[in-house]
VEXDREN-2710 file (C-alpha; in Angstrom, 1 decimal):
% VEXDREN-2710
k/r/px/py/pz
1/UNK/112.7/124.7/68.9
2/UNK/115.5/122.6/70.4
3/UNK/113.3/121.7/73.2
4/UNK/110.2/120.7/70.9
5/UNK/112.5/118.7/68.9
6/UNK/113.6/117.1/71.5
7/UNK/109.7/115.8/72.8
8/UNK/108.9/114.8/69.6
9/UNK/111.9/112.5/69.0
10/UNK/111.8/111.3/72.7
11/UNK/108.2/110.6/72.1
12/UNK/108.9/108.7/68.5
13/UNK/111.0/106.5/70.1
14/UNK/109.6/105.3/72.7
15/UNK/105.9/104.8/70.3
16/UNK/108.2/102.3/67.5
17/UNK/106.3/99.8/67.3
18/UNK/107.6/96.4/67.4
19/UNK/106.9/92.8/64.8
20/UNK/107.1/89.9/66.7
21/UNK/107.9/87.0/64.3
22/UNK/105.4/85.0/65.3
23/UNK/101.8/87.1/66.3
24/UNK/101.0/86.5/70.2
25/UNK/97.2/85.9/68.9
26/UNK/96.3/84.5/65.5
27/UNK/92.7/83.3/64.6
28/UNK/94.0/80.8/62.0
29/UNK/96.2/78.9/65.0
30/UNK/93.8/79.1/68.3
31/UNK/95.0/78.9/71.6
32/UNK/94.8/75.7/73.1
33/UNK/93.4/77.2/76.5
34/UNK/92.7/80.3/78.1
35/UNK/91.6/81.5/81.5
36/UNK/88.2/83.0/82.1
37/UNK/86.3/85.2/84.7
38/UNK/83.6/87.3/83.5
39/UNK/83.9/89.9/85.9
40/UNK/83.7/93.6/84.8
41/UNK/83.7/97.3/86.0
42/UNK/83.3/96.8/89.9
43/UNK/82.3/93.2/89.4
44/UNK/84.5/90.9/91.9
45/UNK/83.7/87.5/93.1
46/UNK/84.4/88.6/96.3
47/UNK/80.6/89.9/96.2
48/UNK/78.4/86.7/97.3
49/UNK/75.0/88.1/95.8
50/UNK/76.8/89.2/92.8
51/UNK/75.3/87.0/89.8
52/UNK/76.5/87.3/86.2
53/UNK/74.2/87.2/84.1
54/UNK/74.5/84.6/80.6
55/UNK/74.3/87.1/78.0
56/UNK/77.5/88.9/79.4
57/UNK/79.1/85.4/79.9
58/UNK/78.0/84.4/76.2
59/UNK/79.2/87.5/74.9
60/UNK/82.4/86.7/76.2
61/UNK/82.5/83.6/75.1
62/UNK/81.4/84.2/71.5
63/UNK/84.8/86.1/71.6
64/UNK/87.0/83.8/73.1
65/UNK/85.8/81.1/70.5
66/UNK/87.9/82.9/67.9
67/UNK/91.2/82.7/69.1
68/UNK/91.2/79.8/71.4
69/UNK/89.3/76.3/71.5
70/UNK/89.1/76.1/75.1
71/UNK/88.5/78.5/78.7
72/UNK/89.9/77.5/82.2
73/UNK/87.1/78.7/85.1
74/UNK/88.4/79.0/88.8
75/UNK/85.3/78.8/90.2
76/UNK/81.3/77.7/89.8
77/UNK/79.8/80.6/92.0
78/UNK/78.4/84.1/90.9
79/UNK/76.7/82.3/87.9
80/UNK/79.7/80.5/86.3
81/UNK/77.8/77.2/86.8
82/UNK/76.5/78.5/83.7
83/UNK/80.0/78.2/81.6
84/UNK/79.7/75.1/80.7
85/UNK/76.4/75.7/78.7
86/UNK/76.9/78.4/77.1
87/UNK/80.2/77.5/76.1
88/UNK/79.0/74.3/74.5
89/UNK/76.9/76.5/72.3
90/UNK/80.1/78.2/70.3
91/UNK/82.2/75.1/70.5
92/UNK/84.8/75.5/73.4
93/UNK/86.0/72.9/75.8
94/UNK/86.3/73.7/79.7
95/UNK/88.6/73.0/82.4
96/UNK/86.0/73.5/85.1
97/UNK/87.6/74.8/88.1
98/UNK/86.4/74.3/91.8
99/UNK/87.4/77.1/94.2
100/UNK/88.1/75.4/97.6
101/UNK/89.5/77.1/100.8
102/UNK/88.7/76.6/104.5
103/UNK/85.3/75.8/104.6
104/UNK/85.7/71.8/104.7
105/UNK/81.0/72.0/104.2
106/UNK/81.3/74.7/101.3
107/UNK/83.9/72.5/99.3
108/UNK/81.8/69.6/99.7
109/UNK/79.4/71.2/98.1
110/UNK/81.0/72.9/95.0
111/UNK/82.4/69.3/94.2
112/UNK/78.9/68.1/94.2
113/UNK/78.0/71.0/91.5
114/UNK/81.1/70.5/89.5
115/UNK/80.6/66.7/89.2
116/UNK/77.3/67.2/88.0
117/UNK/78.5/70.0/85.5
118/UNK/80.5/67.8/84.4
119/UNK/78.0/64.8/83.9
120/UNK/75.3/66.7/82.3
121/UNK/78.2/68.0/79.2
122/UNK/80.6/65.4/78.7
123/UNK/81.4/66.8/75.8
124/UNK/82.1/69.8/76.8
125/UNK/83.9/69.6/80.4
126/UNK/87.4/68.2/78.9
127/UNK/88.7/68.1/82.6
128/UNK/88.2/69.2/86.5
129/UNK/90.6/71.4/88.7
130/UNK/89.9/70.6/92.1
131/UNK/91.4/73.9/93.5
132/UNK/93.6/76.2/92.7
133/UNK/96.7/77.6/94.5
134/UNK/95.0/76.4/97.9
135/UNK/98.6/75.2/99.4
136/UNK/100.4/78.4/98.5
137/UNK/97.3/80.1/100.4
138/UNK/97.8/78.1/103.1
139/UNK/93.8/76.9/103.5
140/UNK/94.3/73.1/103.4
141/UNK/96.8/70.3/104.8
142/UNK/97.9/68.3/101.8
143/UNK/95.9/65.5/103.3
144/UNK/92.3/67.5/103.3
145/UNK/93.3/68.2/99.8
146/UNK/94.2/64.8/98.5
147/UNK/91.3/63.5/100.4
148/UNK/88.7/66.1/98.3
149/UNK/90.3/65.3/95.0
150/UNK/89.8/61.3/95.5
151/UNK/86.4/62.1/96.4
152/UNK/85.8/64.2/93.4
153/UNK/87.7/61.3/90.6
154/UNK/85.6/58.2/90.7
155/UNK/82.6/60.3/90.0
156/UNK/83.3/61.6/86.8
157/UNK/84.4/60.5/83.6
158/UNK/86.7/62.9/82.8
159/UNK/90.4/64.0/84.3
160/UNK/91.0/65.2/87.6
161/UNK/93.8/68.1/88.4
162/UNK/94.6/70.1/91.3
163/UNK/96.8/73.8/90.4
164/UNK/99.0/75.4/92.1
165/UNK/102.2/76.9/91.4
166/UNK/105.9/75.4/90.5
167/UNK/107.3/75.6/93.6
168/UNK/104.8/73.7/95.8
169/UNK/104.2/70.6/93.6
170/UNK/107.6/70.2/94.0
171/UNK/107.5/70.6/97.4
172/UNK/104.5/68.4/97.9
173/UNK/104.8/65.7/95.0
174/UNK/102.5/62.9/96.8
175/UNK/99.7/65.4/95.1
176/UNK/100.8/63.5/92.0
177/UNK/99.6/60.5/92.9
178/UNK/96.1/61.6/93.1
179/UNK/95.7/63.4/89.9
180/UNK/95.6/62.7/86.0
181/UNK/98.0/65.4/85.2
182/UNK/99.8/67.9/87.1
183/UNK/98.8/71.3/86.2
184/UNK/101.6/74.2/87.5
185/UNK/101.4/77.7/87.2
186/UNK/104.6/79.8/86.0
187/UNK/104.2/83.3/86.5
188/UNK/107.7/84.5/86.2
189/UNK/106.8/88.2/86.9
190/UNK/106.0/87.0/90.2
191/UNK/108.9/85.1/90.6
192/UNK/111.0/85.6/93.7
193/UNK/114.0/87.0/91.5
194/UNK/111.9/87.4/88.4
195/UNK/113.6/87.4/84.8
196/UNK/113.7/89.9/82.5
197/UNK/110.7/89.7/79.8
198/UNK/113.5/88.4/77.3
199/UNK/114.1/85.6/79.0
200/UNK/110.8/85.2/80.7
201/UNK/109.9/81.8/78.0
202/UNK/113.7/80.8/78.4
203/UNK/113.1/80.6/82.3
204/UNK/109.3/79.1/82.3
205/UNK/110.2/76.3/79.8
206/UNK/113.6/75.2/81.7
207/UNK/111.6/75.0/85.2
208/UNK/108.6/73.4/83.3
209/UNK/111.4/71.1/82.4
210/UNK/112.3/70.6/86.0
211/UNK/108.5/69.6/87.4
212/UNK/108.3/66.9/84.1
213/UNK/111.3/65.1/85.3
214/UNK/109.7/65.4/88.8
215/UNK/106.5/63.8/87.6
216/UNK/107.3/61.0/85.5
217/UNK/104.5/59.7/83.6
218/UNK/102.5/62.4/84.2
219/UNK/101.5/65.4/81.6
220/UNK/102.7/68.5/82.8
221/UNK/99.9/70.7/81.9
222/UNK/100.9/74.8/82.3
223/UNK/98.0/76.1/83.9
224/UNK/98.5/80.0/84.2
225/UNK/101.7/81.4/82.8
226/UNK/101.2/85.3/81.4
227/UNK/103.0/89.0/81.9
228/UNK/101.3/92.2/82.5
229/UNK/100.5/95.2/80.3
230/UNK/100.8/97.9/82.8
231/UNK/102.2/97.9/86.2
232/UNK/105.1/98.6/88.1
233/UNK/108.6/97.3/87.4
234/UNK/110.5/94.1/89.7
235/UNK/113.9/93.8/89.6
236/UNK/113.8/94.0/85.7
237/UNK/111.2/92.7/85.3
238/UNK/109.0/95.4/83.5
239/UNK/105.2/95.4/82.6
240/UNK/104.2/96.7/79.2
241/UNK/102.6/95.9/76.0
242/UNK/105.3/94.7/74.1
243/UNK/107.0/92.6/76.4
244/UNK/103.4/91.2/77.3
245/UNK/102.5/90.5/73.6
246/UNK/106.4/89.5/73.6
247/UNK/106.5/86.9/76.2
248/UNK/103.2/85.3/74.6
249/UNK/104.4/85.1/71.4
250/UNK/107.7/83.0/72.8
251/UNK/106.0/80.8/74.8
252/UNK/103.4/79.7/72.6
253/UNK/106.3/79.1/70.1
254/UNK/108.3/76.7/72.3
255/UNK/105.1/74.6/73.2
256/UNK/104.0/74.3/69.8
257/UNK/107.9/73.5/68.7
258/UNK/108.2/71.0/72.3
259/UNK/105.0/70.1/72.1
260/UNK/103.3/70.5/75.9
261/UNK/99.8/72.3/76.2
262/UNK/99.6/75.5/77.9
263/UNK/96.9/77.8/79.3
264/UNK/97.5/81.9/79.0
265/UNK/96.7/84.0/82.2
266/UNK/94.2/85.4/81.4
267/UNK/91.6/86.1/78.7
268/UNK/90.5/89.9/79.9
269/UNK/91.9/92.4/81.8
270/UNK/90.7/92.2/85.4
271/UNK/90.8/96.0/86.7
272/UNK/88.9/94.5/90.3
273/UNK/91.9/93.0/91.3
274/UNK/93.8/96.2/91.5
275/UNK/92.5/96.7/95.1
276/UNK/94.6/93.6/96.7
277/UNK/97.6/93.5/93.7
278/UNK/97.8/96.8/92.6
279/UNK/98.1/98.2/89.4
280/UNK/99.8/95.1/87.9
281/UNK/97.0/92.8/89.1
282/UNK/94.5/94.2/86.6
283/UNK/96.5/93.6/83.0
284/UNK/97.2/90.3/82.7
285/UNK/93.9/89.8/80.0
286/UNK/94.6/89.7/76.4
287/UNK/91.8/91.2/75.9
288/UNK/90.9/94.4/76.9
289/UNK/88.6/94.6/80.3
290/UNK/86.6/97.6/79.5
291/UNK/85.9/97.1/75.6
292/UNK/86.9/93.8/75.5
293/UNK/88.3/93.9/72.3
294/UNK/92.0/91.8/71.4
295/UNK/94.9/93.8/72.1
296/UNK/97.2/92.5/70.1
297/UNK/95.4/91.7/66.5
298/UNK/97.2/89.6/64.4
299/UNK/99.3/92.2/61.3
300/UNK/98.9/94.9/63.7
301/UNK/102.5/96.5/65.1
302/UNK/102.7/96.5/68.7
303/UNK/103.8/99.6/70.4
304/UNK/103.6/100.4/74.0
305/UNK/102.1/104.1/73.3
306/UNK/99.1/103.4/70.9
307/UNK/97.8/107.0/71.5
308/UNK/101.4/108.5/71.8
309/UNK/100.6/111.2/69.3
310/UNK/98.1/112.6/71.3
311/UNK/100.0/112.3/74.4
312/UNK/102.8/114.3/72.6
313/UNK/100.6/117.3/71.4
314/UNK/99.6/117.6/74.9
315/UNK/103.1/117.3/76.3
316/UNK/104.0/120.0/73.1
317/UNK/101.6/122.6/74.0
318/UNK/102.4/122.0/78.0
319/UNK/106.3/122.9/76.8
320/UNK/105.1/125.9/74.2
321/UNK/103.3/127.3/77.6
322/UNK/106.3/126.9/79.9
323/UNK/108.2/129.1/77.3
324/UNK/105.3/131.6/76.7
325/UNK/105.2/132.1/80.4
326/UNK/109.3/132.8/80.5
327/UNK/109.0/135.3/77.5
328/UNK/106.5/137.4/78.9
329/UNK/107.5/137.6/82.4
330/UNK/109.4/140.7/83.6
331/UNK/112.7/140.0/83.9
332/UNK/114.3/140.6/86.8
333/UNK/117.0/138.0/86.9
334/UNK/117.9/136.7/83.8
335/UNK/121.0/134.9/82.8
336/UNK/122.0/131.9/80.4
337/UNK/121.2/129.5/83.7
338/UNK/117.8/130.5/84.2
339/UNK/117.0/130.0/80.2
340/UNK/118.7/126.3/80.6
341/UNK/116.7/125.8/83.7
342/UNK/113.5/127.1/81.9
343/UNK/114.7/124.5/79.1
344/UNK/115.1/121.8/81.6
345/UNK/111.5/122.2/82.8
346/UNK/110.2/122.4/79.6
347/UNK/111.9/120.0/77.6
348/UNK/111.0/117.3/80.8
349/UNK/107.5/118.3/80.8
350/UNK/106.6/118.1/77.5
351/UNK/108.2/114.0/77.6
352/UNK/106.7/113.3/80.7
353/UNK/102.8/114.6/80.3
354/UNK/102.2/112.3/78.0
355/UNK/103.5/109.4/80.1
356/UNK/101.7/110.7/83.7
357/UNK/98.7/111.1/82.3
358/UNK/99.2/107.3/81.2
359/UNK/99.7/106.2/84.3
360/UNK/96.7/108.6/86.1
361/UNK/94.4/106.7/84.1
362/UNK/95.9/102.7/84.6
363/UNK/97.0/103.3/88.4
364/UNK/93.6/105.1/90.1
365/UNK/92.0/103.6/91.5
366/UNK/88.6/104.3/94.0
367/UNK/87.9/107.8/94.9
368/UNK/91.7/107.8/97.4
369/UNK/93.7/106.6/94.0
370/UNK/92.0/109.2/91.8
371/UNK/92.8/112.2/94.5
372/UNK/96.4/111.2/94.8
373/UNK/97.2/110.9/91.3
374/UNK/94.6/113.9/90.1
375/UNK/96.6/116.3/92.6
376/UNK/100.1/115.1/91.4
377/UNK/99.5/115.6/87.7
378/UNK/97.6/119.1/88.5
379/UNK/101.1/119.7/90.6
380/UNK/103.2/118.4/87.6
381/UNK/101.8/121.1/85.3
382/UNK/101.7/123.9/87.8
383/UNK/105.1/123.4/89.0
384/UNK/107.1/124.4/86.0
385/UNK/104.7/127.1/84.8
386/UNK/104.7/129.0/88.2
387/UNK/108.3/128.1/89.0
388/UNK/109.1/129.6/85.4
389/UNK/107.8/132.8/86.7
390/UNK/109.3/132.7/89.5
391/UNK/112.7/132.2/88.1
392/UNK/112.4/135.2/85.5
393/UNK/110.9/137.3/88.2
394/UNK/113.9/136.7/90.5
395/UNK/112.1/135.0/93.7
396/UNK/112.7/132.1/95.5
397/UNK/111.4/129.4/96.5
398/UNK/108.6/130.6/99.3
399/UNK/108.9/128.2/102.5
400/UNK/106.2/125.8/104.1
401/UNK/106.0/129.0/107.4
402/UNK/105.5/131.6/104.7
403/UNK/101.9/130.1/103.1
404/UNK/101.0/128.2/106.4
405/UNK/102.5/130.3/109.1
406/UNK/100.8/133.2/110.6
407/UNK/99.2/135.7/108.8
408/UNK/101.6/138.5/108.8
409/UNK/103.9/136.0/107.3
410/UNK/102.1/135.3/104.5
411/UNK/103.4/137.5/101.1
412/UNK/100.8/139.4/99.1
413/UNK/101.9/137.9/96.1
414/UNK/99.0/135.3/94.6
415/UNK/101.3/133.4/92.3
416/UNK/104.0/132.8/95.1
417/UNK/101.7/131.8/97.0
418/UNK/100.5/129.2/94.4
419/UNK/104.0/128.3/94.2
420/UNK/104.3/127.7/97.4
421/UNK/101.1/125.5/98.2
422/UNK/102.6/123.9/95.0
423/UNK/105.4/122.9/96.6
424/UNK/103.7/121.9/99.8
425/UNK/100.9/119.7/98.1
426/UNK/104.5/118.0/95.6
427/UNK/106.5/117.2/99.3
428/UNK/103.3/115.6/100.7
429/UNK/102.5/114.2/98.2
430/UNK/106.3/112.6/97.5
431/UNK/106.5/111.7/101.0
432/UNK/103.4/109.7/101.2
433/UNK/104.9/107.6/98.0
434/UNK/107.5/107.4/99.7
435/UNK/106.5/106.0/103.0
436/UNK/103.9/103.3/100.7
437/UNK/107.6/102.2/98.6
438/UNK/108.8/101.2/102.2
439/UNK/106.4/99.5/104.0
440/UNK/104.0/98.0/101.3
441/UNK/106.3/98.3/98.3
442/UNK/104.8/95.0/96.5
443/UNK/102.0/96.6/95.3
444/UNK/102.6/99.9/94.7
445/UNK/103.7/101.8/91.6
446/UNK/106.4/104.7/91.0
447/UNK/105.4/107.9/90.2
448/UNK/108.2/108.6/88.2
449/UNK/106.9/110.9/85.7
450/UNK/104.5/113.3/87.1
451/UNK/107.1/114.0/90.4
452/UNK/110.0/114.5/88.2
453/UNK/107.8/117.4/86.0
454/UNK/106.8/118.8/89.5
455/UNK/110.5/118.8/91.5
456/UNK/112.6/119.3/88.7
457/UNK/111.2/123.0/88.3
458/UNK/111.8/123.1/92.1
459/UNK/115.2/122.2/92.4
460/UNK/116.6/124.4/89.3
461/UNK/114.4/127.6/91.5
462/UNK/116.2/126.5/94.4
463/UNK/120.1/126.4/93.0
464/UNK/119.4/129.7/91.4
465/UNK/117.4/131.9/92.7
466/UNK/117.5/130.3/96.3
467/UNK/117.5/132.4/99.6
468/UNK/121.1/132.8/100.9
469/UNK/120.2/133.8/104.3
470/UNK/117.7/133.0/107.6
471/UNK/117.0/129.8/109.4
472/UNK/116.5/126.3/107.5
473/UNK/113.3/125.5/108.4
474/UNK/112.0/122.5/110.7
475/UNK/109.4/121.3/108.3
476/UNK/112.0/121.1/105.6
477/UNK/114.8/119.6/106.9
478/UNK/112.5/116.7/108.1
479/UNK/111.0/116.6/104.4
480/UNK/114.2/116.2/103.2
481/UNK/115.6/114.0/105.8
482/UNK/112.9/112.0/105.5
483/UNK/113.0/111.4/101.2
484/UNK/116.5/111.5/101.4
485/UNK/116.4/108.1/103.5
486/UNK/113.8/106.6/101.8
487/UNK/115.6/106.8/98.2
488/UNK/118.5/105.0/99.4
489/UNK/115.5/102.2/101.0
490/UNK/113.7/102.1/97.6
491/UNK/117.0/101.5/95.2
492/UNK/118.4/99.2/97.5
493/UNK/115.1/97.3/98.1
494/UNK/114.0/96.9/94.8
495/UNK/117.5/96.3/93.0
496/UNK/119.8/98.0/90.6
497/UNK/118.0/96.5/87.7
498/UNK/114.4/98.3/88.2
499/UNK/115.4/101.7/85.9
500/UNK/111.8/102.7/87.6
501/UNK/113.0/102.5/91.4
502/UNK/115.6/104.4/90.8
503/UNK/114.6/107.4/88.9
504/UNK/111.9/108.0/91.6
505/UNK/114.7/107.4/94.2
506/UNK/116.6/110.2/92.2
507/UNK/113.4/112.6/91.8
508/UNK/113.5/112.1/95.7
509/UNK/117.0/112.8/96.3
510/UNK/116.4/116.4/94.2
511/UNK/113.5/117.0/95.9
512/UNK/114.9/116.8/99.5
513/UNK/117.9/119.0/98.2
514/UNK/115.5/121.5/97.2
515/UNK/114.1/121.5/100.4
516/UNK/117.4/121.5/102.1
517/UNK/118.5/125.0/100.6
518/UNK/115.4/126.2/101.7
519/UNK/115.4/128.9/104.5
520/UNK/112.7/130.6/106.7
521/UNK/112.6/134.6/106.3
522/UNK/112.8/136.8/109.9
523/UNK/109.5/137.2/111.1
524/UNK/108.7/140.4/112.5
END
């Protein structure tokens, strides 16, 4: 009952919702701009023969009219030429962006299309991006770019902008000359020491600051500026709901208390651009990408775990199990330590089910993603329930020789030998993580949750009921060599504020001192 009580205060708290005092989306006070792609499912521009089709665009739109009076596009390709159109039809301007990169012919070209777009709706096309963080990409000299924006100005009747972020307009200010106003992006997620969400308006409005007194004369147009719903932590920096509909909420308030204009990233979720960003790439949207409904409606309380009752029940019946399982074992071994252990396990399992299912759902991705996380979580719910048994029963750990090793080594037991391809699949698993934290640690997310409900069983099975004699194993002791290394690499890499990087540095610290007291039985 302790335990229970436990999960269902743990999960209480961390569903309050929270009331912003001012709603991040209100249909009674529209946004003044909003960017716009249309792309859905496995959608991506990066498809050349992929054309949208109007009526999803429109539908899209018909949306988007509601809360804000006006879409930024990136691009005029996959059958956005047909924005302008169909946005004209529910009464939203649009900052019609050209995508430009290398191809000197190609850009030539789009600028021909967008100056037309923006003849044939003058009403409609309120201004012209001629690129968009093309510098920061490194795909033009500043000349070639200055050179396509002057071409693009004296053909149309409306302003002419080029985007890119903060940093480079103030590194490259002759830009300035060549454009009506200066549109910067401030992503301060992405920042190179990014703030925490608290501060997150604080920080974009004092460097927005910064760039006006750069560009005298000049409007100072904030062309992206956002924070994701889901995604992994940097520095402090941490992606959720709240701070998402948090940071919105702020920053709208200081522009409409300063007065400067300012263009939310983005207007749905983009779950394509989890192949190059990761997780964190896909929830930037404010509305949802699948059902493409508002995520933060205005009266509604905003809580980071909309479906945490559900995800508690779940979490409840996996802890009611974990007991069961401990109750009806024979007892072999049974002292006030393995009860506490069984608690442990329980009580961690029943928080963290909830939370690993979660992130199963937001961080697979193509058939590799869904594997990985599918045999974590299936490892997260059979490690405490078979290291439970194990435990009561008064066995060990079995090691990596013993399930993979010849055949007379193998035990006849089934369920120890579920433990131990348990363990095996966890370690491999945790390892791989591991290895992706170190050498391509921008984009990946920590599996926090599902590896602490899988090791923590481990590691109580292996201070209590480990083997006290025989050979530490090879296979082991580079396992745990191996994570042991790489937790003091992840903390250290990603920083002392990212509560994230180092609980899965800790789950891998327990793990490879599970691994360590592990020891290899004489073979015969």
């Amino acid at each position: 009952m302790v335990s229970l009580g436990i999960v269902v205060a743990v999960w209480w708290w961390l569903a309050t919702p929270v009331v912003l005092s001012r709603a991040p989306i209100d249909g009674t006070a529209k946004l003044e701009c909003v960017s716009y792609a249309p792309f859905r499912g496995d959608q991506t521009p990066h498809d050349p023969t992929l054309i949208v089709s109007p009526e999803q665009i429109a539908g899209d739109l018909g949306e988007l009219a509601k809360v804000s009076k006006c879409i930024r596009t990136y691009s005029i390709d996959n059958g956005l030429d047909k924005v302008p159109e169909l946005a004209s039809q529910v009464g939203l301007k649009v900052l019609l962006g050209v995508w430009i990169g290398r191809d000197r012919a190609k850009n030539a070209h789009l600028a021909d299309i967008a100056v037309g777009l923006a003849k044939d709706h003058p009403g409609t096309v309120a201004a012209v991006i001629v690129g968009s963080e093309v510098l920061l990409r490194g795909e033009m000299t500043v000349g070639d770019l200055r050179e396509i924006i002057r071409s693009v100005k004296p053909r149309v009747n409306v302003p002419v902008t080029y985007a890119d972020v903060w940093e480079f307009w103030l590194r490259y200010r002759e830009v300035g000359h060549d454009v009506d106003f200066v549109t910067a992006h401030f992503l301060p997620y992405w920042e190179d020491v990014p703030p925490r969400a608290e501060d997150a308006a604080a920080h974009v409005d004092e460097i927005r600051k910064q760039v006006v007194s750069a560009f005298p004369g000049k409007e100072i147009l904030i062309g992206e500026t956002g924070w994701p719903s889901h995604g992994r932590m940097r520095d402090g920096a941490l992606a959720s709901r709240v701070n998402q509909a948090r940071f919105v909420s702020e920053i709208l308030e200081r522009a409409r208390r300063d007065n400067f204009r300012v263009n939310l990233f983005e207007a749905y979720d983009e779950p394509w651009k989890r192949r190059w960003e990761g997780t964190v790439g896909g929830y930037w949207g404010l509305f949802d990408g699948t059902e493409r409904k508002l995520k933060y409606p205005a009266g509604v309380a905003i809580s980071n775990y909309p479906l945490w009752k559900l995800q508690m029940a779940g979490g409840l019946l996996l802890c009611i199990c974990i007991f069961a399982v401990a109750f009806f074992t024979p007892k072999h071994r049974e002292s006030w330590m393995s009860w506490s252990a069984v608690a442990l396990s329980a009580t961690s399992a029943g928080i963290l089910l909830g939370i690993g299912v979660g992130k199963m759902l937001l961080e697979s991705y193509g058939i590799g993603g869904w594997l990985l996380h599918g045999f974590l979580l299936m490892t997260a719910v059979t490690a405490p329930l078979l290291s439970t048994w194990a435990l009561m029963s008064g066995r060990s750990l079995p090691s990596f020789l013993e399930i993979l090793g010849p055949l007379k080594g193998f035990t006849p037991l089934f369920l120890t030998n579920m433990l131990g391809v348990t363990l095996i699949v966890t370690t491999i698993i945790a390892g791989e993580t591991a290895l992706s934290l170190i050498f391509d640690a921008r984009w990946r997310d920590f599996p926090f949750a599902t590896l602490t409900m899988a090791v923590v069983p481990f590691w109580t099975l292996a201070f209590i009921n480990g083997a006290r004699s025989g050979e530490r194993p090879l296979a082991e002791a580079v396992f745990a060599g191996m994570l042991a290394m790489s937790a003091v690499y992840v903390v250290l890499n990603e920083g002392f504020e990212n509560w994230q990087a180092l609980w899965t540095g800790a789950v891998y610290v327990l793990l490879a001192s599970a691994l360590w007291r592990a020891r290899a039985p004489a073979m015969a």
